[in-house]
Structures are given as C-alpha cells and as structure tokens.
mmJSON file of the N, C-alpha and C atoms, coordinates in Angstrom:
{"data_MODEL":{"atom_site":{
"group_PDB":["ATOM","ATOM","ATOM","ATOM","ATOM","ATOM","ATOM","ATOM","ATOM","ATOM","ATOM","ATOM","ATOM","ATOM","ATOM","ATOM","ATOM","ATOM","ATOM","ATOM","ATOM","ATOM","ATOM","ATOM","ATOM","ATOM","ATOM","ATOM","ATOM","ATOM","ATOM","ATOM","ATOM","ATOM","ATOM","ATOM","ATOM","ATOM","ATOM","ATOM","ATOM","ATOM","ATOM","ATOM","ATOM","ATOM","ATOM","ATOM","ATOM","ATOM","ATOM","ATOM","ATOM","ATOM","ATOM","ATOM","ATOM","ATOM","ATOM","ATOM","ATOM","ATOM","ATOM","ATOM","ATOM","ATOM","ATOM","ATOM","ATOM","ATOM","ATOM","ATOM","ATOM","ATOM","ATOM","ATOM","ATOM","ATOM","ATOM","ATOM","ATOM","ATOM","ATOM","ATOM","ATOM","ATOM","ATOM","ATOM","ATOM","ATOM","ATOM","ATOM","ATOM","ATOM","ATOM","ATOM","ATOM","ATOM","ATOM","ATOM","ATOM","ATOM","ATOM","ATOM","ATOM","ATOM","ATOM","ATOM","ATOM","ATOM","ATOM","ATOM","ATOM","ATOM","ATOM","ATOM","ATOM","ATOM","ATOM","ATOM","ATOM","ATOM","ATOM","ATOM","ATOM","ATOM","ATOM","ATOM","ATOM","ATOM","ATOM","ATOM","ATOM","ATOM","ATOM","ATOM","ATOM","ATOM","ATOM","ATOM","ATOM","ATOM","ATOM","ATOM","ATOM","ATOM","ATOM","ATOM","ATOM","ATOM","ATOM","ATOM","ATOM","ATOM","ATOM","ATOM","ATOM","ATOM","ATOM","ATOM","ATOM","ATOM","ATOM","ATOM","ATOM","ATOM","ATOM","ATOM","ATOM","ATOM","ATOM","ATOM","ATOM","ATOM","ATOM","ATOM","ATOM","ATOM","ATOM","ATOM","ATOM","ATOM","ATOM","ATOM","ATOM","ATOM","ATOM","ATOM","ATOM","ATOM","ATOM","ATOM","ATOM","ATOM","ATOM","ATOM","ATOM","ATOM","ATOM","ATOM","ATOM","ATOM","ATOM","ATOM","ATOM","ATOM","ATOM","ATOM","ATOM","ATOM","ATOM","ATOM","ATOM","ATOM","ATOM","ATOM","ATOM","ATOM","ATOM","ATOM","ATOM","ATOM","ATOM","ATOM","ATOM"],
"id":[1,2,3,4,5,6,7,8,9,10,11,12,13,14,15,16,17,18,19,20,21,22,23,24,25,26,27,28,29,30,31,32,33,34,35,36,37,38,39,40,41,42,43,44,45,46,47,48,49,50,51,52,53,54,55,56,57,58,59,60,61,62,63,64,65,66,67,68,69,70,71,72,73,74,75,76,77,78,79,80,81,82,83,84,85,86,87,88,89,90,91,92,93,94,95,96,97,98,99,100,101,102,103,104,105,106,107,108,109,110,111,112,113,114,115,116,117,118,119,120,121,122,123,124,125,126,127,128,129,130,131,132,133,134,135,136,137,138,139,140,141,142,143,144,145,146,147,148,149,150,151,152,153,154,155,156,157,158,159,160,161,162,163,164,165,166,167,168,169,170,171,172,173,174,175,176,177,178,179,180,181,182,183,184,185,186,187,188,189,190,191,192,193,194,195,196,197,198,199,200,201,202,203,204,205,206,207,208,209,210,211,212,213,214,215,216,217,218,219,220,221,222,223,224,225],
"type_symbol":["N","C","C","N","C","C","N","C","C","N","C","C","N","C","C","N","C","C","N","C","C","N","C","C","N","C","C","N","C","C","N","C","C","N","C","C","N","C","C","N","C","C","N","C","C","N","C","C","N","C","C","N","C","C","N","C","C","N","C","C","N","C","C","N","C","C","N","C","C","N","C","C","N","C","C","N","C","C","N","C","C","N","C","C","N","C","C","N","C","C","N","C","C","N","C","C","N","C","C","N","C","C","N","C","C","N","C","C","N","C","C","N","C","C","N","C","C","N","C","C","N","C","C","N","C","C","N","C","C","N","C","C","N","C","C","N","C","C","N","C","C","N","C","C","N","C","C","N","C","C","N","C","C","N","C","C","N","C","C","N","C","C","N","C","C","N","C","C","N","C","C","N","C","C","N","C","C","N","C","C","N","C","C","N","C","C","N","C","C","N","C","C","N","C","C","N","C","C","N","C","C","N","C","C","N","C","C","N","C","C","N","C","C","N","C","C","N","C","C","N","C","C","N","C","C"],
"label_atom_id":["N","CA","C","N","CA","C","N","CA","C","N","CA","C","N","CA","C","N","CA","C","N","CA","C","N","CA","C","N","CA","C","N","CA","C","N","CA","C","N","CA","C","N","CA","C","N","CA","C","N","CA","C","N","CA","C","N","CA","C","N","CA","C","N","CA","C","N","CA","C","N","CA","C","N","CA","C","N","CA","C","N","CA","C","N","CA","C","N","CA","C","N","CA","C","N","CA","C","N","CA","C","N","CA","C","N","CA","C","N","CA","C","N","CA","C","N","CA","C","N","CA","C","N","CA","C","N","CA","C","N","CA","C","N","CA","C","N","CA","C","N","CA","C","N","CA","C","N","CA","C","N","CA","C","N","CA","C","N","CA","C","N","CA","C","N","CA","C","N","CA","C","N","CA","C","N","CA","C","N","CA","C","N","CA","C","N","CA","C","N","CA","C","N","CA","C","N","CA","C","N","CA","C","N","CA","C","N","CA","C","N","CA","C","N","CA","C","N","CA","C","N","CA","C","N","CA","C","N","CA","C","N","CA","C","N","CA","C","N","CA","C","N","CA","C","N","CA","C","N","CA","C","N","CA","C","N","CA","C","N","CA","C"],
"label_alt_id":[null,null,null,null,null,null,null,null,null,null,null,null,null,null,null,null,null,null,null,null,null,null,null,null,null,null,null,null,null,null,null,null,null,null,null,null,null,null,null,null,null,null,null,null,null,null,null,null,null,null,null,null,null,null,null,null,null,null,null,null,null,null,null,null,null,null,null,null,null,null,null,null,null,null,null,null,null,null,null,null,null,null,null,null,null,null,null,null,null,null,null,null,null,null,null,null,null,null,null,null,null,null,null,null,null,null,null,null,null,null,null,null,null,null,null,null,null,null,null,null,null,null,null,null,null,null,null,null,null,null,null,null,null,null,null,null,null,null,null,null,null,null,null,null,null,null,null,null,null,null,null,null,null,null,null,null,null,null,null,null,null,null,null,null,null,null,null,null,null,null,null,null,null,null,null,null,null,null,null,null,null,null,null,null,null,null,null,null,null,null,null,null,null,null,null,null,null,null,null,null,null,null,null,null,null,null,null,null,null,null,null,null,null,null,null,null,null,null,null,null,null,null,null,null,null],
"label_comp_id":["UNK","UNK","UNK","UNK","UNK","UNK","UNK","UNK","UNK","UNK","UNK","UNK","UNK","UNK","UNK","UNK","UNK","UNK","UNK","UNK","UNK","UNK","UNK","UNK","UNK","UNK","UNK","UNK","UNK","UNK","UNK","UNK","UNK","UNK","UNK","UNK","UNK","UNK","UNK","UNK","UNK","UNK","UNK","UNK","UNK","UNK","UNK","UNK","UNK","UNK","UNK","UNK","UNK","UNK","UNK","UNK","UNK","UNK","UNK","UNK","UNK","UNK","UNK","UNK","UNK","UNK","UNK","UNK","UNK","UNK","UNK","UNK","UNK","UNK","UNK","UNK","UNK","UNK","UNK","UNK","UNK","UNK","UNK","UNK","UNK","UNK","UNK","UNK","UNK","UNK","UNK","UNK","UNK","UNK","UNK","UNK","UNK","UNK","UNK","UNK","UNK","UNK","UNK","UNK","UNK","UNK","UNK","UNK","UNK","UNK","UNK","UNK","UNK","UNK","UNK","UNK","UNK","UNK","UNK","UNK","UNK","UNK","UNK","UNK","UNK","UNK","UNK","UNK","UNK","UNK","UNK","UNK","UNK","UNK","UNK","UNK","UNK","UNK","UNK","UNK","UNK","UNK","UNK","UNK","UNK","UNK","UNK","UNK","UNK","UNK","UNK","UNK","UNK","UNK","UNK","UNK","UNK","UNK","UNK","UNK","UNK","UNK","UNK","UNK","UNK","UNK","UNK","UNK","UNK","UNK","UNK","UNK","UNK","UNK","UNK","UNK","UNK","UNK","UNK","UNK","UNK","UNK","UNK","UNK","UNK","UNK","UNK","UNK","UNK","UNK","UNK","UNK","UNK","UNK","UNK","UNK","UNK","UNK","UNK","UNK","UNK","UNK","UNK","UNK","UNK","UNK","UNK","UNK","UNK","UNK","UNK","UNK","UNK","UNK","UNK","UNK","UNK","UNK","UNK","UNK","UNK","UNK","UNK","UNK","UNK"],
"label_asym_id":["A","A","A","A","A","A","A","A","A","A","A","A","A","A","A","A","A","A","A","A","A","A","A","A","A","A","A","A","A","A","A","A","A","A","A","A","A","A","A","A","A","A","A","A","A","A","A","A","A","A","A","A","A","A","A","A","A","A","A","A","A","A","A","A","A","A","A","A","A","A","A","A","A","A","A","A","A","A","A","A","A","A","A","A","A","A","A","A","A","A","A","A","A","A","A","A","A","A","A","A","A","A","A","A","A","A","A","A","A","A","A","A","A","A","A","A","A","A","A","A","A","A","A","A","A","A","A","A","A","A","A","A","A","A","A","A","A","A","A","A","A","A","A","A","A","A","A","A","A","A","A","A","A","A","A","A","A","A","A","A","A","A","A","A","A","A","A","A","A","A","A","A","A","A","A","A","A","A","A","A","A","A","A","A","A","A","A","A","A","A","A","A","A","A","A","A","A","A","A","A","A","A","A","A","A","A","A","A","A","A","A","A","A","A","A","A","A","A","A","A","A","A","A","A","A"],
"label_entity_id":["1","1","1","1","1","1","1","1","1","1","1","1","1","1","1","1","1","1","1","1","1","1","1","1","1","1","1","1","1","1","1","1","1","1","1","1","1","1","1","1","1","1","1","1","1","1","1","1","1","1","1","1","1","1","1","1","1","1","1","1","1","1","1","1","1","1","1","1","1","1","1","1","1","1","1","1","1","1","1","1","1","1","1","1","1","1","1","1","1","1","1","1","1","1","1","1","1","1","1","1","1","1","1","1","1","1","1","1","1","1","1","1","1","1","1","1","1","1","1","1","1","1","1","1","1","1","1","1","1","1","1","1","1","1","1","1","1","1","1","1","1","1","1","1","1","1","1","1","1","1","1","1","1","1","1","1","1","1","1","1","1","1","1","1","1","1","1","1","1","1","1","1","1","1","1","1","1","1","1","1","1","1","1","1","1","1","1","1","1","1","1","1","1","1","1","1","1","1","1","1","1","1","1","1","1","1","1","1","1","1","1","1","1","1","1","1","1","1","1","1","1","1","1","1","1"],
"label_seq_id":[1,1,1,2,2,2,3,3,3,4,4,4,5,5,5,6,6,6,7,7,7,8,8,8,9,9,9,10,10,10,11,11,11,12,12,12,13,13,13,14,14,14,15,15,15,16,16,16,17,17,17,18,18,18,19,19,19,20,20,20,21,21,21,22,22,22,23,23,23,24,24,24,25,25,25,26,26,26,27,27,27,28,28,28,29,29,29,30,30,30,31,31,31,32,32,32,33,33,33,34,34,34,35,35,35,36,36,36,37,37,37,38,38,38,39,39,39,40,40,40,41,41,41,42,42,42,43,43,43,44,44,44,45,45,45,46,46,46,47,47,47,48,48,48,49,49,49,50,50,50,51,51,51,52,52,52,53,53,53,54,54,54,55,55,55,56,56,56,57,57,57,58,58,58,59,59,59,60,60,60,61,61,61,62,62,62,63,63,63,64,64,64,65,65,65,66,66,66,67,67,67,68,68,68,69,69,69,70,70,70,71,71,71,72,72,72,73,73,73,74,74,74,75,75,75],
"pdbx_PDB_ins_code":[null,null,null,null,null,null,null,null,null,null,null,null,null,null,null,null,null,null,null,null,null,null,null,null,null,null,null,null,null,null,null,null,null,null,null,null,null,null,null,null,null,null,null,null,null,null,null,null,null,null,null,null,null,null,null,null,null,null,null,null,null,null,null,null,null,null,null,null,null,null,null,null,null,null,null,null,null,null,null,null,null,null,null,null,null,null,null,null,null,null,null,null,null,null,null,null,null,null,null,null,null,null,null,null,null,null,null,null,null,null,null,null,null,null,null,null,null,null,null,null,null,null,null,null,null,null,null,null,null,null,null,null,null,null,null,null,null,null,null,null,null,null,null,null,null,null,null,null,null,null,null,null,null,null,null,null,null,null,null,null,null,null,null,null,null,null,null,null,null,null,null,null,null,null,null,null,null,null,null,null,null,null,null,null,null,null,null,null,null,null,null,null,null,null,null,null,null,null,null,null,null,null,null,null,null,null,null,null,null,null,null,null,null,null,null,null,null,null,null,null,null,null,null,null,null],
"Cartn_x":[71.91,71.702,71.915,71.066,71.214,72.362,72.781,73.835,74.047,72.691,72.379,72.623,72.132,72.542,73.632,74.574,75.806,76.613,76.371,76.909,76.751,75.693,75.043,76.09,76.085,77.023,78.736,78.968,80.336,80.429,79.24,79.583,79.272,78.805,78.496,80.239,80.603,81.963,82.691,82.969,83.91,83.554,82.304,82.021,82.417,82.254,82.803,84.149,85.051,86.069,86.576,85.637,85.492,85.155,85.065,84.928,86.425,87.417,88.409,89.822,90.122,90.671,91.791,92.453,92.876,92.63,91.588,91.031,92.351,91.782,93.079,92.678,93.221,92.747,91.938,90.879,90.674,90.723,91.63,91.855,90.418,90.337,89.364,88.831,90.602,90.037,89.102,89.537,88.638,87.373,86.739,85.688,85.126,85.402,85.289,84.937,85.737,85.662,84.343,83.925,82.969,81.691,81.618,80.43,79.931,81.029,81.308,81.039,81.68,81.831,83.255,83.444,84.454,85.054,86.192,87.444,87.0,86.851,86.985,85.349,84.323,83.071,82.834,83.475,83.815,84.44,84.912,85.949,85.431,84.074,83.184,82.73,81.734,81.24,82.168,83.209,84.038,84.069,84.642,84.981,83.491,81.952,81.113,80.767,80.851,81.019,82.453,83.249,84.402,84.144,83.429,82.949,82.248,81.021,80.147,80.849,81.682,82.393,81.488,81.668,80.57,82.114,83.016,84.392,85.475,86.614,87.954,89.024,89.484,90.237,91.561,92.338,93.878,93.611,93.952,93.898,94.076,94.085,94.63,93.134,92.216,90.699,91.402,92.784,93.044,92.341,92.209,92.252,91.288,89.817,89.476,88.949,88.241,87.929,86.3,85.626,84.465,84.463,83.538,83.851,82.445,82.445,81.128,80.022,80.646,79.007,78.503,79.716,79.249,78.561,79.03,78.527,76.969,76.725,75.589,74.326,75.137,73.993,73.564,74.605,74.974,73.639,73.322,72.717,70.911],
"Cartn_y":[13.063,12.405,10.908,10.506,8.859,7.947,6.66,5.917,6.194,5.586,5.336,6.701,8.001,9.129,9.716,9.111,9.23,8.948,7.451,6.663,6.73,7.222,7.788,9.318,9.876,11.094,10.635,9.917,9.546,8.861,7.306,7.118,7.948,9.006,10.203,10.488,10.957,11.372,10.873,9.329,8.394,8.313,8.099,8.075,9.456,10.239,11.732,11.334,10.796,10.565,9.726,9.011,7.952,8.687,9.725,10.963,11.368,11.064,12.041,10.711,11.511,10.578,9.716,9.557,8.746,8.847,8.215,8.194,8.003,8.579,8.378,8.203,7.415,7.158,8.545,8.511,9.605,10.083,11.074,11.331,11.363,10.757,11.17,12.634,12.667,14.474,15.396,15.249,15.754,15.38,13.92,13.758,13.998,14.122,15.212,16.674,17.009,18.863,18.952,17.865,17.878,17.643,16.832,16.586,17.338,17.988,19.018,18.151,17.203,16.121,15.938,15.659,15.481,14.074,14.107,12.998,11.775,11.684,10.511,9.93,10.706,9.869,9.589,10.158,9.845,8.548,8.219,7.087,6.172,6.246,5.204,4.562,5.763,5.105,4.515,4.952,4.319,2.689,2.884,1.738,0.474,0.769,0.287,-0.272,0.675,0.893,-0.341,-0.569,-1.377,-2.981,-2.789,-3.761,-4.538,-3.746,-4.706,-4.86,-4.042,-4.259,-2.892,-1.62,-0.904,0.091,-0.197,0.797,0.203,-0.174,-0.419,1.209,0.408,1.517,1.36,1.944,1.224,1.034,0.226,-0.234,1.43,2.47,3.932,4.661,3.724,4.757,6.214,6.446,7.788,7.747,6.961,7.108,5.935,6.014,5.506,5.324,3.937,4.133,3.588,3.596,2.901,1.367,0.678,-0.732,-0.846,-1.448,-1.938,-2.414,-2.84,-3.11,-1.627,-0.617,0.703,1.463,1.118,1.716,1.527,0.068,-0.762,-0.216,-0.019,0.601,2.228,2.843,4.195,4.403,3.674,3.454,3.044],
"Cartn_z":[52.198,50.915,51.102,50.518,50.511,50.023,50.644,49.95,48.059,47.393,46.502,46.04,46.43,45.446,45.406,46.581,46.318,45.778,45.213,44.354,42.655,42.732,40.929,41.182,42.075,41.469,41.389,42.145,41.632,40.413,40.105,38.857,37.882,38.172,36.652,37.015,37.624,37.562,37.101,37.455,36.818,35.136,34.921,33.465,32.763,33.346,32.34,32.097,32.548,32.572,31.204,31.348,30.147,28.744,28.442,27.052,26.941,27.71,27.869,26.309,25.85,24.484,25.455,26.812,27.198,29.16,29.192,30.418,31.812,32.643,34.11,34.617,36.362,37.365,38.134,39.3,38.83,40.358,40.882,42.184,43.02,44.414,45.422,45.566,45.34,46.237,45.157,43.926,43.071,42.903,43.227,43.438,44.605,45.695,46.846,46.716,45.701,45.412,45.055,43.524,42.896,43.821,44.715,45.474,46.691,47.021,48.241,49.28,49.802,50.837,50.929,52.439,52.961,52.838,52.69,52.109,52.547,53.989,54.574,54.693,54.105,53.697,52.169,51.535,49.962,50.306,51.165,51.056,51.322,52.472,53.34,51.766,50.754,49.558,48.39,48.368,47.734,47.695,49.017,49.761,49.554,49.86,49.506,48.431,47.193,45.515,45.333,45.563,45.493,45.471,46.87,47.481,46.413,45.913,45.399,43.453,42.911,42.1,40.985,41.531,40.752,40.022,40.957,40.518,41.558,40.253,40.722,41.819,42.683,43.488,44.119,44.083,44.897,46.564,47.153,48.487,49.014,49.254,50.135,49.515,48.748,48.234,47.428,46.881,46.662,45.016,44.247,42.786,42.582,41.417,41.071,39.981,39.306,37.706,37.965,37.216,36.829,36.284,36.6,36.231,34.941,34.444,33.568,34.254,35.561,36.407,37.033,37.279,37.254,36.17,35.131,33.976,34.14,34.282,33.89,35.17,36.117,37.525,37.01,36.473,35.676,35.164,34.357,33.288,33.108],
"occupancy":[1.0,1.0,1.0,1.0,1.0,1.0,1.0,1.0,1.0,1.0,1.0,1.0,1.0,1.0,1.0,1.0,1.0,1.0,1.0,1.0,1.0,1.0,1.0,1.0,1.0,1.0,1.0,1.0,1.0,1.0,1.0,1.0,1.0,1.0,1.0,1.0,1.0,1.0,1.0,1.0,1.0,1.0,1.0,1.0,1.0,1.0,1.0,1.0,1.0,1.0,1.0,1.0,1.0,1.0,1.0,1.0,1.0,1.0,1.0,1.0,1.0,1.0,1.0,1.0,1.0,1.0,1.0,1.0,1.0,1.0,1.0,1.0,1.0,1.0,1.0,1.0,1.0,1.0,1.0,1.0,1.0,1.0,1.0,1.0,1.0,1.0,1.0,1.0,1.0,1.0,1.0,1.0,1.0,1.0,1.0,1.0,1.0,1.0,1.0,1.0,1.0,1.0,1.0,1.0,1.0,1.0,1.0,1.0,1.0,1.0,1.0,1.0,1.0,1.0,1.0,1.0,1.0,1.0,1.0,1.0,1.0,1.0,1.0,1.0,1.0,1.0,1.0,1.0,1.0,1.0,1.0,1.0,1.0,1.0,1.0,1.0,1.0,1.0,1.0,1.0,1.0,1.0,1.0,1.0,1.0,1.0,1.0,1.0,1.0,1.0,1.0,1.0,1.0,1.0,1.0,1.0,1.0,1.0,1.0,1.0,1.0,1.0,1.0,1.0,1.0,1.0,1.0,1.0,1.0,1.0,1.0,1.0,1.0,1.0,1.0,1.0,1.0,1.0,1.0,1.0,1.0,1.0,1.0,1.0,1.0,1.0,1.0,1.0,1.0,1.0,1.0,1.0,1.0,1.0,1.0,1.0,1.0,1.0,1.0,1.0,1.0,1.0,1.0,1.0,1.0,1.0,1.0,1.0,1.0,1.0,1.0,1.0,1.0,1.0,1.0,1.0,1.0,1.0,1.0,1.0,1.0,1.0,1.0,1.0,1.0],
"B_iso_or_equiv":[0.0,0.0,0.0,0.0,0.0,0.0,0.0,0.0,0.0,0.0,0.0,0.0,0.0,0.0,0.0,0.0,0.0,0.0,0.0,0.0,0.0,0.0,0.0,0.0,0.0,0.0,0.0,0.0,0.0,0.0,0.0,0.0,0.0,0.0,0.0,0.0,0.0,0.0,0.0,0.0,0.0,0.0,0.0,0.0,0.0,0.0,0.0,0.0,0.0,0.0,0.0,0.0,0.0,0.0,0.0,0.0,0.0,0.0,0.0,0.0,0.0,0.0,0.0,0.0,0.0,0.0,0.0,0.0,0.0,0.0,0.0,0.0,0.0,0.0,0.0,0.0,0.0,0.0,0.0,0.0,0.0,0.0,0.0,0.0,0.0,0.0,0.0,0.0,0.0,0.0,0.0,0.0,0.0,0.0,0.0,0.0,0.0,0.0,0.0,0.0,0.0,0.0,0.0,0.0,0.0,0.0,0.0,0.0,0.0,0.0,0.0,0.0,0.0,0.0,0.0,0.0,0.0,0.0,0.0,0.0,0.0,0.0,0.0,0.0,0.0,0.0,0.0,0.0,0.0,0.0,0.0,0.0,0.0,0.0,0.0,0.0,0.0,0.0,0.0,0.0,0.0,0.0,0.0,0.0,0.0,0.0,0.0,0.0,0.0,0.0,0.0,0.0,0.0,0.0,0.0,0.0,0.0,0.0,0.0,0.0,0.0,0.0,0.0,0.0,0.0,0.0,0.0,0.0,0.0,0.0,0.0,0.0,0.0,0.0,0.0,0.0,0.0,0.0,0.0,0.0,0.0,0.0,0.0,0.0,0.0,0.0,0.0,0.0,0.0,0.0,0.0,0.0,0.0,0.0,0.0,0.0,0.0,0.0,0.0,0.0,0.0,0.0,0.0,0.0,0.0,0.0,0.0,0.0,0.0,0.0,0.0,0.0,0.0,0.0,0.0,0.0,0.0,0.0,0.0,0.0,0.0,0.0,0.0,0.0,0.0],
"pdbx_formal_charge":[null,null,null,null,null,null,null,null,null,null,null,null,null,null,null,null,null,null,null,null,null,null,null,null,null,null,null,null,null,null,null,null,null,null,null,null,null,null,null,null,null,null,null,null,null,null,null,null,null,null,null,null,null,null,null,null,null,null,null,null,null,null,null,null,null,null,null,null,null,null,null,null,null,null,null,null,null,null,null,null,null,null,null,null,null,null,null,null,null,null,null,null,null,null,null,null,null,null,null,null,null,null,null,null,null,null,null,null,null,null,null,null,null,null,null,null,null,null,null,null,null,null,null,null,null,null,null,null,null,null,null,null,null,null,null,null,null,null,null,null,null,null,null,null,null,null,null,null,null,null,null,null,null,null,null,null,null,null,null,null,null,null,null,null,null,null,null,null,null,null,null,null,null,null,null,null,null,null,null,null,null,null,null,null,null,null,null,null,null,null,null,null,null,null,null,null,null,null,null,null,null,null,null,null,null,null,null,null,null,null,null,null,null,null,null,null,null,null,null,null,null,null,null,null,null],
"auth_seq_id":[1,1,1,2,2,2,3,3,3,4,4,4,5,5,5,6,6,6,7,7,7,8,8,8,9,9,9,10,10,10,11,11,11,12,12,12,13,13,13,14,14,14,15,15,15,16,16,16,17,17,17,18,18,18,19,19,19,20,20,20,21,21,21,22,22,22,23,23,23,24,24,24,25,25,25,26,26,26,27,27,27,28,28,28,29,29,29,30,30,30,31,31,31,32,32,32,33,33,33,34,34,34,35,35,35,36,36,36,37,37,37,38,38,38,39,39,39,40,40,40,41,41,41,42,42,42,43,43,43,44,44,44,45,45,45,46,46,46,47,47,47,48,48,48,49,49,49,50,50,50,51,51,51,52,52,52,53,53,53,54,54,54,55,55,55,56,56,56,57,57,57,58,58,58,59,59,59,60,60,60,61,61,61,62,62,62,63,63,63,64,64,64,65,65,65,66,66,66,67,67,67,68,68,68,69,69,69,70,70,70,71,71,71,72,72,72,73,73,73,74,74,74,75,75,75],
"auth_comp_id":["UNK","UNK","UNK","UNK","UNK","UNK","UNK","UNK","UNK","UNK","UNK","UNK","UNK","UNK","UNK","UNK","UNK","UNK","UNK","UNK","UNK","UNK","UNK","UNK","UNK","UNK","UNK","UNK","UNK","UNK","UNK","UNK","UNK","UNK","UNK","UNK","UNK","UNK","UNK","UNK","UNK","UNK","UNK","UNK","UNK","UNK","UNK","UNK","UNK","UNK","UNK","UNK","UNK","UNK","UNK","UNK","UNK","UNK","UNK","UNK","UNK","UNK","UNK","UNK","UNK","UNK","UNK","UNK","UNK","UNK","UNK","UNK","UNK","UNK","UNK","UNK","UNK","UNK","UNK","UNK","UNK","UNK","UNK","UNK","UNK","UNK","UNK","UNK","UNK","UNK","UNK","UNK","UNK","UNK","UNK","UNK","UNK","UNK","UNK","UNK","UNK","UNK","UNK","UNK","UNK","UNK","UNK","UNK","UNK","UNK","UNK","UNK","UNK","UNK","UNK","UNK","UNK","UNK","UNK","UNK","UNK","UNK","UNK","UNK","UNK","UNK","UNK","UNK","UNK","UNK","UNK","UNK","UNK","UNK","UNK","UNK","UNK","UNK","UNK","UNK","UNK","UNK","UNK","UNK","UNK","UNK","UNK","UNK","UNK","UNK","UNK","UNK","UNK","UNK","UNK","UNK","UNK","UNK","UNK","UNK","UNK","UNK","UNK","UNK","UNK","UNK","UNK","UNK","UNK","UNK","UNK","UNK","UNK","UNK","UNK","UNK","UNK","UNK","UNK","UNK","UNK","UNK","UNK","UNK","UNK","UNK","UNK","UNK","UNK","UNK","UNK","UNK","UNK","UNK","UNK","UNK","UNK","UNK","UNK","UNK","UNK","UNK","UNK","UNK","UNK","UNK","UNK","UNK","UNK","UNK","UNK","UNK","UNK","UNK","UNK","UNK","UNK","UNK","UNK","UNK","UNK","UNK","UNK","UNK","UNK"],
"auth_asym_id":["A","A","A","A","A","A","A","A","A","A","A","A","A","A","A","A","A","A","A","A","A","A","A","A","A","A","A","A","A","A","A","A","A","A","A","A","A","A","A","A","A","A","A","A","A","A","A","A","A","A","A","A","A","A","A","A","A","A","A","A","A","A","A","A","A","A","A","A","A","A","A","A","A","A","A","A","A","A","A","A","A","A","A","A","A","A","A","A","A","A","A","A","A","A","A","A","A","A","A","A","A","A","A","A","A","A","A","A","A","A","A","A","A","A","A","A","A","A","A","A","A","A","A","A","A","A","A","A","A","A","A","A","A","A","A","A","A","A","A","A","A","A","A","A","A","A","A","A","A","A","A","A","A","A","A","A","A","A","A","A","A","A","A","A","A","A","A","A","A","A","A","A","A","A","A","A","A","A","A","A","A","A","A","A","A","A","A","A","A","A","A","A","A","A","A","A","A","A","A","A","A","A","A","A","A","A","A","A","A","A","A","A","A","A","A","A","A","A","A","A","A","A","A","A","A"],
"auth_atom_id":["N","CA","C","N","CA","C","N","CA","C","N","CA","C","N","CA","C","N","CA","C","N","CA","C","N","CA","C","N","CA","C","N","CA","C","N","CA","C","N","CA","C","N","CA","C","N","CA","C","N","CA","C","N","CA","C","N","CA","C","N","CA","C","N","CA","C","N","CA","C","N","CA","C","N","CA","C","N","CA","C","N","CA","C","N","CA","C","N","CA","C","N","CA","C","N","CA","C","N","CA","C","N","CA","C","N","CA","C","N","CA","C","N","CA","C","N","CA","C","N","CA","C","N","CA","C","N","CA","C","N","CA","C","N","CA","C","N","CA","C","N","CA","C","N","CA","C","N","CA","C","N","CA","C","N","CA","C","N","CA","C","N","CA","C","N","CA","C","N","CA","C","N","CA","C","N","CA","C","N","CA","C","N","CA","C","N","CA","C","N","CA","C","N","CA","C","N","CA","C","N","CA","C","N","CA","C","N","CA","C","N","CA","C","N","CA","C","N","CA","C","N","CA","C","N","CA","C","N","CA","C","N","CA","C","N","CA","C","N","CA","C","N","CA","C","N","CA","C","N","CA","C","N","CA","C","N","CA","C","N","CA","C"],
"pdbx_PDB_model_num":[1,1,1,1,1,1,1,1,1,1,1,1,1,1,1,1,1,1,1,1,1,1,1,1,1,1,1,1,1,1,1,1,1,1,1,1,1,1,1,1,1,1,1,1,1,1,1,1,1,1,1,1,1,1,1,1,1,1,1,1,1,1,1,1,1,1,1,1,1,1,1,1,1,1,1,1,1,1,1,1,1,1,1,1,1,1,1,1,1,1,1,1,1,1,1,1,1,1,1,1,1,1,1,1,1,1,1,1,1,1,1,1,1,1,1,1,1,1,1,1,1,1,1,1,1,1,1,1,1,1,1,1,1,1,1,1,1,1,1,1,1,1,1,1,1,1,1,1,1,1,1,1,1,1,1,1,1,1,1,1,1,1,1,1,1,1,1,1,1,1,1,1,1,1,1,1,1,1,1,1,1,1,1,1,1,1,1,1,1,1,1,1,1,1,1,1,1,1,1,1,1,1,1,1,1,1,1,1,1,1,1,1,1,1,1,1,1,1,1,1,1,1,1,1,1]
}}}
C-alpha cells in the first residue's frame, strides 16, 4: 500500500477520535491493530505525517492526535 493510503487511514482514525465527547491521545498500538501493520512501520508514517505537520506526536511515536492540516488533507 502506498505512503499516501496509509496516511488517509490513520487520519480517518485520528478523526474518529475527534466524535468522542472528550477526545485522547490516541495509542500507536491501536492504530497498528486497526491497520494490521506492524509497530515499527506505523511509526516510519507517523514519523513522516509529523514531519510535514498532518498530526502532533510525543518524541517515542507512542500516542497521537490529528492536526487541522490533517483534518484539511482528511478532507
């Protein structure tokens, strides 16, 4: 699967998140479960997605949120 369609399925993920009445950081590993990909290439796109400012992440890639420029690529 391509960079790009990897990245539309995480920000669908992060945005579901955003329905929830008080949104949380949102563990890797669960977005891992959801995509059925392994930890440490979830992390490569993470890490990419970060980069260009599409979703905020703690320096360890474990927990992340959606940014409005994610929303906006989302979208």
């Amino acid at each position: 699967m391509s960079l790009k369609k990897h990245k539309l399925q995480v920000l669908a993920i992060l945005s579901e998140n955003l329905k929830e009445t008080q949104p949380q950081l949102v563990p890797s590993t669960i977005i891992a479960e959801k995509m059925n990909m392994s930890l440490p290439k979830l992390q490569q796109v993470l890490k990419s997605m970060e980069g260009v400012g599409e979703i905020e992440t703690d320096p360890d890639l474990q927990f992340s949120l959606i940014t409005r420029k994610g929303l906006h690529f989302l979208g």
